[in-house]
N, C-alpha and C positions, 0 to 999 in steps of 0.2 A: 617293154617290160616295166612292170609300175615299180615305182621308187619306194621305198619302205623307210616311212621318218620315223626318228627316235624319240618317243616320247617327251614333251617338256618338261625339265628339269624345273623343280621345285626347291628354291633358293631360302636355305633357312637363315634365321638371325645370328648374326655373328657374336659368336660369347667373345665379346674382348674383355680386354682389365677393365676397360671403364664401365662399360655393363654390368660385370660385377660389383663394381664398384657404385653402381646405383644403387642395383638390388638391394646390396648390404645396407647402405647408408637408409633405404626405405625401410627396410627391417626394421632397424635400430628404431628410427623416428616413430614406427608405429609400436613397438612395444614398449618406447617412452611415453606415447602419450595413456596408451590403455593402463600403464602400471600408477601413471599419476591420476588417473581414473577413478582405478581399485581401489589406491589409497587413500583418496578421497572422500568416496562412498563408505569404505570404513572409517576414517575418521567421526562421518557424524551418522553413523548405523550403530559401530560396540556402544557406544554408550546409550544408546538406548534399549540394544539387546541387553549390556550390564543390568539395566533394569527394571526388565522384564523377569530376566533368571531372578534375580535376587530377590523380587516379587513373591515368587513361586518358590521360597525354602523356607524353611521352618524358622524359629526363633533363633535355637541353637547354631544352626548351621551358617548361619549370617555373621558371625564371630569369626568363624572360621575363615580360611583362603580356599575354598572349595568354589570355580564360579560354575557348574554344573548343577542342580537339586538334586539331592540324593532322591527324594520323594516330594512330588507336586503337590506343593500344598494349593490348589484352588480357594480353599475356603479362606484363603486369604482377603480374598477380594469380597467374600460373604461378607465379611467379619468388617469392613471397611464400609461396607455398604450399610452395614446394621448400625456404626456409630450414628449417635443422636446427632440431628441435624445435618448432617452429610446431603442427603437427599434434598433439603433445603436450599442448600449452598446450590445444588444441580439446578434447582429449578430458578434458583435468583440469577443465577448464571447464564437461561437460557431467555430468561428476558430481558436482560442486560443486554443481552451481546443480540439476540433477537430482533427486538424492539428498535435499541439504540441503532442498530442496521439499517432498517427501514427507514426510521427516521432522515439519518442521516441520507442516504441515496435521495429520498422524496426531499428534501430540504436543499441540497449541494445543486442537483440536477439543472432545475430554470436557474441557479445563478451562475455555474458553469455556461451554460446555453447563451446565455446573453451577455457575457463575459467575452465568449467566442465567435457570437454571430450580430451580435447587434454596433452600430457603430452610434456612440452617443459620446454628447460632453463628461468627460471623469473618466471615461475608461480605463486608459491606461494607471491613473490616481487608485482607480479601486479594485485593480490587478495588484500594483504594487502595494496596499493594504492589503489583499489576502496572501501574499506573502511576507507581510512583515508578522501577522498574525502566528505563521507557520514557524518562524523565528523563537517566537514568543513561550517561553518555557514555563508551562501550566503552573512552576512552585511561584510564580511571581505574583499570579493571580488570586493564589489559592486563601492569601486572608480575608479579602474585601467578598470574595464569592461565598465564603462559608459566611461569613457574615450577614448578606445577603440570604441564602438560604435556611442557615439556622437559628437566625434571629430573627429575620425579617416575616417569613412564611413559614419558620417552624418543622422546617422538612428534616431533620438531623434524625437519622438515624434509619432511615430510608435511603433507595436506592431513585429516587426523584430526580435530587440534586445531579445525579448524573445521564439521565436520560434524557429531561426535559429540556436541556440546551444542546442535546442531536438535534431538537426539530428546527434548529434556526443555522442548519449549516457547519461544513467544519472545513475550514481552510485546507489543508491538505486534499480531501475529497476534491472541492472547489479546483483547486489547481491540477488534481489528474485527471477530473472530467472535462477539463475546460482546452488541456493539450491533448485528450483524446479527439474531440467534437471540432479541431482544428484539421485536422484529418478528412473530416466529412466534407466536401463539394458542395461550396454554395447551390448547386445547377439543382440537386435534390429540391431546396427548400423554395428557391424560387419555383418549380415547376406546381410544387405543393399551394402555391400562393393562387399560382395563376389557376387553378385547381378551385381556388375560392377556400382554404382552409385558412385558419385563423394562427396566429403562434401558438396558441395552448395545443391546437388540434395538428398541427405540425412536428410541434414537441412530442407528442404522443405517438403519433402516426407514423413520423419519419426517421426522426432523432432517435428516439428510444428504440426502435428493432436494429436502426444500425451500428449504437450503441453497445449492444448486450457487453462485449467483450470488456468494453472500460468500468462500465456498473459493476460485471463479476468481479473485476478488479478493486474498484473503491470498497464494496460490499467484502470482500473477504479481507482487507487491510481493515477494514473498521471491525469485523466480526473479529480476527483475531488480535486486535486492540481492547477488544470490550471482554474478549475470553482471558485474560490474558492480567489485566488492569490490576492492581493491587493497590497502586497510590489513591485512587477516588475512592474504592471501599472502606478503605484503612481512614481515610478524612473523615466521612458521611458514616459510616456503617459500625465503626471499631464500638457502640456502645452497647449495639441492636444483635447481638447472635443469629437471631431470626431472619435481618438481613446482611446475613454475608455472603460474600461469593464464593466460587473454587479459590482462585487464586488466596485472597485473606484465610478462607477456613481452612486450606491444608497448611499453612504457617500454624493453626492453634493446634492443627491435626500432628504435626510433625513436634510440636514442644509435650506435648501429651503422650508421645508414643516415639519420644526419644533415643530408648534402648533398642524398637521393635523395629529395624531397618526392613522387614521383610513387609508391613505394614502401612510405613510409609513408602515406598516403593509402589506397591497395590496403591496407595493412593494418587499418586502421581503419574502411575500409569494410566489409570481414571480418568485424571485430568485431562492428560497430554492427547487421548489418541479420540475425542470427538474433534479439535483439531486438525491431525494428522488426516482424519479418513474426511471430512472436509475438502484440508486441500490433495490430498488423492485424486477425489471425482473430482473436482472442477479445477487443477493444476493447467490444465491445457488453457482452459479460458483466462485464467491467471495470467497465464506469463502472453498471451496474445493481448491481454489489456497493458498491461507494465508493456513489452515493447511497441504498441504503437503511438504510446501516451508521447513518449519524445520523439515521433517524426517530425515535428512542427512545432514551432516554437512564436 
């Protein structure tokens, strides 16, 4: 007679105190870290939602405590857009910060490069020059350079003075492309040689695709240094209307329209968000060049 076994018994986990006592305690940790998060993210979101809404309210209603608009005024931003020279300022603005990008990436790049791949006498001597440079706090400079430029060549009141020394490099760039390109594997550039390419054609060939990440890096710290600048405008530009920037023209924008918070606001929102949508799409590349710049030291 066949035996009839009893099915295996399926052994579940045993809820003890201390089980509970994990759960709990994971709880806790995970709705601490999410609520320091939220608050966070709020921290530096209301104040720009602040003013956005307050953009978009009337004269009167800006007086008020109301942060809601009763009625969207859009044509706020018409109305900003129509003042004289506004448009100016946009365009002085994008070849500042444009231009001076280029520059600087095309300029920093070979001395970065041979900073980190070459080995010659002085190296170390002309590391620690681009970082005493980086030290170097631009008000220290700024008499002998204006000097220089508006006496000497006559450029004052143009935006020259501050583009044309992007093309010879800028310390900082220099020092984050040069701890990025420390990252890169000699094995690359050797195989490249043995290849028969030359160092320009190497730089180009090899350095620069595996690069992208560090350039979007230096390229958007220099773009929003140049978007951003008020001190080099304010030296060079403060005689010339015609060349100022955003940053300088909405300080004249904002003593002009002192009363008109809903005005300034729109203007400022202007400002802020070709930056913002900037680093939006290329954030990812951003922070992948900033964290691999300090692998290597």
């Amino acid at each position: 007679m066949a035996q009839v076994l009893d099915p295996p018994r399926v052994t579940e986990k045993a809820d003890t105190p201390a089980a509970r006592v994990a759960r709990r305690k994971a709880a806790l940790e995970w709705i601490a870290v999410h609520a320091l998060g939220v608050a966070a993210a709020l921290f530096f979101v209301l104040p720009f939602v602040f003013v956005v809404l307050t953009s978009l309210m009337s004269d009167q209603q800006t007086l008020t405590r109301d942060l809601i608009p009763t009625h969207w005024e859009w044509s706020n931003y018409r109305q900003v857009l129509d003042t004289p020279g506004f448009l100016s300022w946009w365009r002085n603005t994008l070849v500042y910060a444009g231009l001076g990008t280029v520059l600087t990436v095309v300029s920093s790049l070979p001395v970065a490069y041979a900073l980190a791949k070459f080995r010659f006498r002085g190296r170390n001597l002309s590391m620690m020059l681009v970082i005493s440079m980086m030290m170097l706090p631009p008000q220290v400079i700024i008499i002998p350079m204006y000097l220089f430029w508006a006496k000497q060549l006559d450029l004052s009141g143009t935006l020259w003075p501050l583009i044309i020394p992007m093309a010879f490099g800028d310390a900082f760039s220099i020092f984050l492309l040069r701890q990025f390109l420390l990252t890169i594997p000699n094995e690359y550039l050797d195989a490249a040689k043995v290849d028969g390419c030359s160092e320009f054609r190497t730089l180009i060939k090899v350095i620069v695709p595996m690069a992208k990440p560090g350039i979007a890096a230096v390229a958007l710290f220099q773009f929003f240094y140049a978007w951003n600048d008020y001190f080099g405008p304010q030296i060079y530009t403060s005689e010339n209307p015609g060349a100022w920037t955003l940053s300088y023209g909405l300080e004249s924008f904002k003593g002009a329209h002192h009363t008109d918070w809903n005005l300034t606001m729109a203007a400022t929102v202007l400002v802020m968000a070709p930056v913002i949508l900037v680093f939006f799409f290329a954030q990812k590349a951003f922070v992948e060049g900033v964290t691999l710049t300090g692998v290597k030291g």
